[in-house]
GUKOL-491860 format. One record per atom (N, C-alpha, C): x, y, z; residue in one letter; residue number from 0. Coordinates in steps of 0.001 Angstrom, whole numbers, plus 500000, padded with zeros to 6 digits. Atoms other than C-alpha are relative to their C-alpha. Layout:
! GUKOL-491860
+--------+--------+--------+-----+-----+
|     xx |     yy |     zz | res |   n |
+--------+--------+--------+-----+-----+
|      X |      Y |      Z |   A | NUM |
...
+--------+--------+--------+-----+-----+
! end
This chain:
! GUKOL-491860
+--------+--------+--------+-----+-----+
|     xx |     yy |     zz | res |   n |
+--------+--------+--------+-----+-----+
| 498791 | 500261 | 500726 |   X |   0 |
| 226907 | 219497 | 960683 |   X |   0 |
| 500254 | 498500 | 499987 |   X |   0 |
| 500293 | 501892 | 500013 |   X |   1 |
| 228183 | 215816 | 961351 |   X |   1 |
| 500411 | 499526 | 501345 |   X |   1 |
| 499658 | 500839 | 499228 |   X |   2 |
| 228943 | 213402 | 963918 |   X |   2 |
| 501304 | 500746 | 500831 |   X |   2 |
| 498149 | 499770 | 499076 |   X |   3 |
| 232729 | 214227 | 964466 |   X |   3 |
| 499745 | 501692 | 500768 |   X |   3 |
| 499898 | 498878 | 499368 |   X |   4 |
| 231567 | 217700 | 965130 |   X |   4 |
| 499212 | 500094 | 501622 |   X |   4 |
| 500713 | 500646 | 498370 |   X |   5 |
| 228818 | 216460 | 967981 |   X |   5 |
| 500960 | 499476 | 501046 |   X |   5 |
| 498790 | 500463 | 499394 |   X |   6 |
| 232012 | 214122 | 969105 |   X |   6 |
| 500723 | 500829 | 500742 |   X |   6 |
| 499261 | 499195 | 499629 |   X |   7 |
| 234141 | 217015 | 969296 |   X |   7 |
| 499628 | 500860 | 501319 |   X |   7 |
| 500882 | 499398 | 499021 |   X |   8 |
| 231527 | 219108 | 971655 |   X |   8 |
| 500168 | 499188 | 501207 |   X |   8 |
| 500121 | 501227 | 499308 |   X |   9 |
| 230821 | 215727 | 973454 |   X |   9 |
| 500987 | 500113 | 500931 |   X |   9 |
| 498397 | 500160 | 499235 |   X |  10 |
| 234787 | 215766 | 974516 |   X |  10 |
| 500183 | 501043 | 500623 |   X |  10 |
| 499647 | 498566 | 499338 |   X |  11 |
| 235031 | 219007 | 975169 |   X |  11 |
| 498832 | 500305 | 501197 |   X |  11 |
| 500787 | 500340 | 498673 |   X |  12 |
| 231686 | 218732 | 977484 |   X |  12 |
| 500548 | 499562 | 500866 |   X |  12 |
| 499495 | 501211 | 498605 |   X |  13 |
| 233186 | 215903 | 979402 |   X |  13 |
| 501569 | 500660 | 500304 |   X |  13 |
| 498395 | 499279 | 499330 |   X |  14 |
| 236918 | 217961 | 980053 |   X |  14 |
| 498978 | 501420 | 501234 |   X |  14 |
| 500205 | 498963 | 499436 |   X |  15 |
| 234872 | 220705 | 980922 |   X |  15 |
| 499442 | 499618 | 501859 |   X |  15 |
| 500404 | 500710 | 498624 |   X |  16 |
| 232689 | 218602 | 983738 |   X |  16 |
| 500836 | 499247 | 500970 |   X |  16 |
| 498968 | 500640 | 499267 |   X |  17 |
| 235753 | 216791 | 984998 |   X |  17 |
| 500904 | 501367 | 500525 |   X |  17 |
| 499477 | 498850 | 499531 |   X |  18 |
| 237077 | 220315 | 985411 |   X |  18 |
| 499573 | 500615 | 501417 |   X |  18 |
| 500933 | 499878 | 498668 |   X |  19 |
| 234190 | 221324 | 987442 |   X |  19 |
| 500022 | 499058 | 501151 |   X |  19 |
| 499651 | 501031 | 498915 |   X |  20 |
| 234548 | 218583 | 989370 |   X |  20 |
| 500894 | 499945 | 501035 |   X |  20 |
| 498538 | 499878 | 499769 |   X |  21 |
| 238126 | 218942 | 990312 |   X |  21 |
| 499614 | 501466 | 500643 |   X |  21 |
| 500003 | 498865 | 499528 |   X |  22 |
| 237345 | 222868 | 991273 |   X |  22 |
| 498921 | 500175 | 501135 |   X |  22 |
| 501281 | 499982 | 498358 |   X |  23 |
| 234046 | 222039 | 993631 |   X |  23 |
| 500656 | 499218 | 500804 |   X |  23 |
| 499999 | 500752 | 498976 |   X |  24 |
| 236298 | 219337 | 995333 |   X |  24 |
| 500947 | 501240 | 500579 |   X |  24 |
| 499405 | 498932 | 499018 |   X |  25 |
| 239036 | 222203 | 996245 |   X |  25 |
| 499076 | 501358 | 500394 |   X |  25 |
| 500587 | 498817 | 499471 |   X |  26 |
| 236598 | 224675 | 996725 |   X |  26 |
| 499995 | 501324 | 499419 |   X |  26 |
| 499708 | 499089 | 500784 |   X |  27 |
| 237239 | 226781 | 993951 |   X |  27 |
| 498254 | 500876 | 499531 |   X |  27 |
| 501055 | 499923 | 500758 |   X |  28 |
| 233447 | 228026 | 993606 |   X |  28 |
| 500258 | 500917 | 498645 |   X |  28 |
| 499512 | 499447 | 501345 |   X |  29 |
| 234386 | 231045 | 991119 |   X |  29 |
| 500168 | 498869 | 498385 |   X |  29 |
| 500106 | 501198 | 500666 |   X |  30 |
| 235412 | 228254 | 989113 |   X |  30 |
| 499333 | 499223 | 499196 |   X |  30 |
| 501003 | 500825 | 500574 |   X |  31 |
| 233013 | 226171 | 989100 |   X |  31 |
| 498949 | 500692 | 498824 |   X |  31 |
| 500706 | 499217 | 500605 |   X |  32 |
| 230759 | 229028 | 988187 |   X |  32 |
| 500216 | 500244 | 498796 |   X |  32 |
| 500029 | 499911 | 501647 |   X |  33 |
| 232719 | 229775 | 985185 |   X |  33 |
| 500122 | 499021 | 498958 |   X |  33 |
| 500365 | 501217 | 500825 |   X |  34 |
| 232999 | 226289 | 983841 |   X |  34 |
| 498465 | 499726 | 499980 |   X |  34 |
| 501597 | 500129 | 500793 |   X |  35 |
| 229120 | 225996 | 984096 |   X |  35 |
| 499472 | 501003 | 499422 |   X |  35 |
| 500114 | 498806 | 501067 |   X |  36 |
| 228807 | 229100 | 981960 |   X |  36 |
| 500481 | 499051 | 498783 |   X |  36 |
| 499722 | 500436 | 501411 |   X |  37 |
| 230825 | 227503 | 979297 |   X |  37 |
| 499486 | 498417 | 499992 |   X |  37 |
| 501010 | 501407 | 500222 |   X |  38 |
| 228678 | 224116 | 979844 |   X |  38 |
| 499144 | 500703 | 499640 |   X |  38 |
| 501589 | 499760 | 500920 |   X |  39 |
| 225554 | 225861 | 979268 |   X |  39 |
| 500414 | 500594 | 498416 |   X |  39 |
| 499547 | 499563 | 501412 |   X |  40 |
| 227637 | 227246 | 975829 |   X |  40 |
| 499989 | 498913 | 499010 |   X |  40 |
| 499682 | 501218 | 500906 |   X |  41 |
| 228632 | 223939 | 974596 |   X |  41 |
| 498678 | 499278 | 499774 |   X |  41 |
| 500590 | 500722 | 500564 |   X |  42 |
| 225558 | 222439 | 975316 |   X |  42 |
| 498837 | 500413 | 498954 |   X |  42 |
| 500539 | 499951 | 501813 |   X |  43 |
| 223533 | 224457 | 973213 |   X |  43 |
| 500506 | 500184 | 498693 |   X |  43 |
| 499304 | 500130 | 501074 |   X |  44 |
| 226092 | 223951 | 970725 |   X |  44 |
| 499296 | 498926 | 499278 |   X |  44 |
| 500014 | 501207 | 500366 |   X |  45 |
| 225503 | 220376 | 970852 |   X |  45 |
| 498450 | 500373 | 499717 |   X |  45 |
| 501542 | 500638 | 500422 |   X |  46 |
| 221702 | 220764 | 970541 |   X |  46 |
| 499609 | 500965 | 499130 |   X |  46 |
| 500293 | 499644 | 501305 |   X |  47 |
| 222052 | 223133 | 967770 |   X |  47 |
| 500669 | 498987 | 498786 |   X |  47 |
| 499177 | 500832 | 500749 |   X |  48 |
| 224343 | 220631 | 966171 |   X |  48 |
| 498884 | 498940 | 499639 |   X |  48 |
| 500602 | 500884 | 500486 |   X |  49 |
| 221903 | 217965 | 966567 |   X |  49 |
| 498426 | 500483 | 499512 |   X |  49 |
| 501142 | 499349 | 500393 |   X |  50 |
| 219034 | 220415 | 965582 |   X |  50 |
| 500323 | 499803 | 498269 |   X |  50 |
| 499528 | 500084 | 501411 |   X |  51 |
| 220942 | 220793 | 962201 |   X |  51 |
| 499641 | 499139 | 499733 |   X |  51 |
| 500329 | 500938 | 500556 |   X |  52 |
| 220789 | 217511 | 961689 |   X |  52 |
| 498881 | 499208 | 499815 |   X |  52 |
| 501171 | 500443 | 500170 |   X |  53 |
| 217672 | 216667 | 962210 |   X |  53 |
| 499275 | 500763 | 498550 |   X |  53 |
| 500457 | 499096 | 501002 |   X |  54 |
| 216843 | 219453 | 959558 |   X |  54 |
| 500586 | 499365 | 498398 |   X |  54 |
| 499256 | 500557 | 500920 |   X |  55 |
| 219404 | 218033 | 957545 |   X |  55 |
| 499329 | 498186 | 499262 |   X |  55 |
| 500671 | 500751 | 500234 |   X |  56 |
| 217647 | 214674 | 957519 |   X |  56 |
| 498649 | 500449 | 499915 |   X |  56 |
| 501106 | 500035 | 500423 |   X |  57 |
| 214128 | 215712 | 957248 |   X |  57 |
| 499836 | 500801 | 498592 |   X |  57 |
| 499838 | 499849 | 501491 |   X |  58 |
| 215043 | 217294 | 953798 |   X |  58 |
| 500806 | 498864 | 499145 |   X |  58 |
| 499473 | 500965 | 500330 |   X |  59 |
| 216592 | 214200 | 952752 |   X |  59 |
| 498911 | 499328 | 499921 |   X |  59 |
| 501084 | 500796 | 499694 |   X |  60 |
| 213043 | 212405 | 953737 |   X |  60 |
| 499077 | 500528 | 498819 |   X |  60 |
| 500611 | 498997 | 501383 |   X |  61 |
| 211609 | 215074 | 951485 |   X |  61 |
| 500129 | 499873 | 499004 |   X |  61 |
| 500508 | 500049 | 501411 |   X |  62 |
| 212907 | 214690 | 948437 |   X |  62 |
| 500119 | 498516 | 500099 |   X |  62 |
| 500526 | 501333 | 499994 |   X |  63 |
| 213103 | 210825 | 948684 |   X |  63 |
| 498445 | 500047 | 499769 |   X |  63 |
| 501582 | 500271 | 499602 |   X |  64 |
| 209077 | 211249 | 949386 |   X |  64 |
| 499598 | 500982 | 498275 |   X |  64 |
| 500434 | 499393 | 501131 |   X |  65 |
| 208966 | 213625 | 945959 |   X |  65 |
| 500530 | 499068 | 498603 |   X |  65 |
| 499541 | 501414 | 501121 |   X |  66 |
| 211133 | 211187 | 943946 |   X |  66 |
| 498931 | 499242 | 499918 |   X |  66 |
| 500779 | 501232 | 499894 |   X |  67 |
| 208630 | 208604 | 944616 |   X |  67 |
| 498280 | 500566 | 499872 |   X |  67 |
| 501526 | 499956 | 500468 |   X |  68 |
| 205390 | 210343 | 944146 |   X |  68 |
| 500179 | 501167 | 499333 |   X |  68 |
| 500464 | 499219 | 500948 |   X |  69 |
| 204442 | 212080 | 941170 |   X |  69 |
| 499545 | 501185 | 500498 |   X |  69 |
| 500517 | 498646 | 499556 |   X |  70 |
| 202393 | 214627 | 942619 |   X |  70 |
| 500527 | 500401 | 501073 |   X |  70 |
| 499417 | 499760 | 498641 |   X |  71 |
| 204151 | 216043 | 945461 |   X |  71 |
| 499107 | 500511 | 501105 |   X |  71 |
| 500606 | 499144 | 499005 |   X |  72 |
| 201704 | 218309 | 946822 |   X |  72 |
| 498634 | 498793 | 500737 |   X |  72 |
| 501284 | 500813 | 499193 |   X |  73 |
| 199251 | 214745 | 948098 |   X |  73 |
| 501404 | 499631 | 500997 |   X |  73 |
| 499055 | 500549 | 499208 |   X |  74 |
| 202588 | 214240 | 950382 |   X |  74 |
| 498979 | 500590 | 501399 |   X |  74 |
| 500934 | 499135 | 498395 |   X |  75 |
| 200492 | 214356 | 953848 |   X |  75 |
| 501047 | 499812 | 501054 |   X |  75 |
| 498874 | 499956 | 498961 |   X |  76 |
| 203320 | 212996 | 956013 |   X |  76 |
| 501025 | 499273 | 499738 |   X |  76 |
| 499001 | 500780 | 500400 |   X |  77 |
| 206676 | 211574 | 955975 |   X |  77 |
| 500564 | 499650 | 501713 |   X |  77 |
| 500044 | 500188 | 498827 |   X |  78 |
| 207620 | 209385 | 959061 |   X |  78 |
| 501872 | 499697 | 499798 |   X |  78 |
| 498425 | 500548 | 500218 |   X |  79 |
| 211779 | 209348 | 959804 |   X |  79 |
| 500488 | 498631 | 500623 |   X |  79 |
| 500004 | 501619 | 499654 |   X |  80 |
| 211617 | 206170 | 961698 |   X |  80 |
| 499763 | 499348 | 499297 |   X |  80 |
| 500587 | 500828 | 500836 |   X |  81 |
| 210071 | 204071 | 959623 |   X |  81 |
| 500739 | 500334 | 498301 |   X |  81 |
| 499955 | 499309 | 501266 |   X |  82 |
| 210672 | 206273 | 956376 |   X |  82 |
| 498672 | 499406 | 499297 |   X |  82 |
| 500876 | 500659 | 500759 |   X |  83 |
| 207485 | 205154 | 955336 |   X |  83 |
| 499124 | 501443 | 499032 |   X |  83 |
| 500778 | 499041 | 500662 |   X |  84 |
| 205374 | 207698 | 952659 |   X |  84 |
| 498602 | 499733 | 500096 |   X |  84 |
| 501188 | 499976 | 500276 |   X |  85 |
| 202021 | 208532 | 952792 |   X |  85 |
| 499167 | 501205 | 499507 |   X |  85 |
| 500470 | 499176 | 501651 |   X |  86 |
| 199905 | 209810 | 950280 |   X |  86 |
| 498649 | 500507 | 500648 |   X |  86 |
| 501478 | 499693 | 499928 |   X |  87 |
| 196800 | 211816 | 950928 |   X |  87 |
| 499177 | 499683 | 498569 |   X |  87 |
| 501049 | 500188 | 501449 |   X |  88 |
| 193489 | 210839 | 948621 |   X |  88 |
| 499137 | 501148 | 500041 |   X |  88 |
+--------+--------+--------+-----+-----+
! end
């Protein structure tokens, strides 16, 4: 999705770990236990979030790389660092 939604996760990660924190110093294990349940929730939120986007940009790389070459199907790789195209012969 975008940024603010990663952000949003992000914040809500870091309440959640300052939570935990606060419940292992009184001794609350229960607690703790169920705030790292909903950490392991959020964080594969966040790393479906930034999965999206990676998906989201490598179809963006795509058609850039079809715009620019005529034949599409010699597309051998497209690099997202660089963005550089290269053409199979």
């Amino acid at each position: 999705m975008s940024m603010q939604d990663i952000a949003a996760l992000n914040h809500i990660r870091a309440t959640l770990v300052s939570n935990r924190r606060s419940a292992a110093t009184a001794g609350d294990s229960e607690t703790v236990i169920r705030i790292q349940r909903d950490l392991a929730l959020v964080d594969a939120a966040i790393s479906d979030e930034q999965a999206l986007g990676q998906h989201e940009k490598d179809e963006l790389a795509m058609t850039r790389a079809m715009k620019r070459v005529p034949d599409g199907s010699k597309i051998d790789e497209i690099s997202l660092l660089a963005d550089p195209i290269r053409v199979s012969d």
